[in-house]
C-alpha positions in Angstrom: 4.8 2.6 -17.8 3.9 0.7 -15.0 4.4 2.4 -11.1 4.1 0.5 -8.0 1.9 2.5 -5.2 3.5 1.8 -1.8 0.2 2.3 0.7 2.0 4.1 4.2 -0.6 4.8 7.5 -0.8 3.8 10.8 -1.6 0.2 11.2 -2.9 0.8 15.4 -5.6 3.8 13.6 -6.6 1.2 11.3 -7.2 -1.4 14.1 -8.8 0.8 16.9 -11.7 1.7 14.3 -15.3 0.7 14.7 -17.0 -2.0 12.6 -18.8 0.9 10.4 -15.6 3.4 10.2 -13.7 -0.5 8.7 -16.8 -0.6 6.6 -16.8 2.8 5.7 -12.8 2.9 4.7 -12.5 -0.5 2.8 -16.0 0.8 0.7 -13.4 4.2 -0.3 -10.7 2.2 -1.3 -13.8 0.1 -3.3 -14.8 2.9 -4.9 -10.9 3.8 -5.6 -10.3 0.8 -7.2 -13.5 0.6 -9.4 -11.9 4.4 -10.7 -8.9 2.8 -11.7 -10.4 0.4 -13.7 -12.5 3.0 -15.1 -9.2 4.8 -16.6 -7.7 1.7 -17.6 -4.7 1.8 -15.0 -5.6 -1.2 -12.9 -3.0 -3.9 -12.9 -3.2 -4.8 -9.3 -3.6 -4.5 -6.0 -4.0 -6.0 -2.1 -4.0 -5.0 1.5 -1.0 -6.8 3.6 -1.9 -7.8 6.9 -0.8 -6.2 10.0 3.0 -6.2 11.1 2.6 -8.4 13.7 2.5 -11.4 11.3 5.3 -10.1 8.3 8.7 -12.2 8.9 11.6 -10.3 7.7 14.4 -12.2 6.2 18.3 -12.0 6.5 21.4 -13.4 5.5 24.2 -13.3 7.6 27.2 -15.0 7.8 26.2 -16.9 4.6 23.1 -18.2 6.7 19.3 -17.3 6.4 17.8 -15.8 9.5 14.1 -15.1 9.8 12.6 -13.3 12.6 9.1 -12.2 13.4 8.0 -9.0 11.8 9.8 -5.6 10.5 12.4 -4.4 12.8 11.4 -0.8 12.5 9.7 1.6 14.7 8.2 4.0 12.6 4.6 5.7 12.4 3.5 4.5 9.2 3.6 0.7 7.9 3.1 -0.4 4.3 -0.2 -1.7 4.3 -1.3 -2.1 0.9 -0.1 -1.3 -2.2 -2.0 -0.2 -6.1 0.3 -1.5 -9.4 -1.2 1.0 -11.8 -0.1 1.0 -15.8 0.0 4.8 -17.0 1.1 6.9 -19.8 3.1 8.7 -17.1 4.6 9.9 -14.1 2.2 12.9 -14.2 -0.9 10.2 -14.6 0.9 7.6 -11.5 0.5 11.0 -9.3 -3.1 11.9 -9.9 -3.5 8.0 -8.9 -1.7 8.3 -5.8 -3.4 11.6 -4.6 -7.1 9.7 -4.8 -5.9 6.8 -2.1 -8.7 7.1 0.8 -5.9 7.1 3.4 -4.0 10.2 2.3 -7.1 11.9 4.3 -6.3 10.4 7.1 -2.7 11.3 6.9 -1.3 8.1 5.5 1.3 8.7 2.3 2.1 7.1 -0.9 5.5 6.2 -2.6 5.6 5.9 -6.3 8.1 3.6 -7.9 8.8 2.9 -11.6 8.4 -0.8 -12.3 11.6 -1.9 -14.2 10.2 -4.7 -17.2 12.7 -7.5 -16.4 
């Protein structure tokens, strides 16, 4: 079964670290990855950039409205995100409890991926 691992923290952290604390995060979620891969449960994975450049996308009226960024306020932002392939819900959870920014008290949804 494949599960989608929605990446939550707070985006203004992430930006007011120094060069080495950047260094030192991106080389955990380096060595996160390569354990993935190690069990076999690496499909995909990327970190978005920042809100400030996402364009969220409506339709009203029949028309298509786009405006700049998310319109919600909220403490975490999805910033990244893990597609994993595992025997189970069980194995989708051990993944998600081993993402570096759960330490810094980010969170992680799981989601089923639905084969279309």
């Amino acid at each position: 079964m494949r599960y989608l691992l929605l990446i939550y923290s707070d985006e203004k952290a992430f930006a007011g670290m120094s060069q080495e604390q950047t260094e030192a995060t991106l080389g955990e979620f380096e060595k996160y990855s390569a354990w993935l891969v190690e069990k076999g449960w690496m499909r995909a994975g990327d970190q978005l950039a920042d809100t400030a450049q996402a364009t969220t996308v409506r339709q009203t009226d029949g028309a298509v409205l786009a405006t700049d960024g998310p319109f919600a306020e909220t403490k975490e932002q999805l910033g990244g995100y893990y597609i994993v392939e595992c025997a189970n819900l069980d194995d989708a959870i051990e993944a998600a409890g081993r993402i570096p920014s759960l330490a810094a008290g980010g969170s992680v949804e799981v989601r089923p991926l639905i084969d279309m």
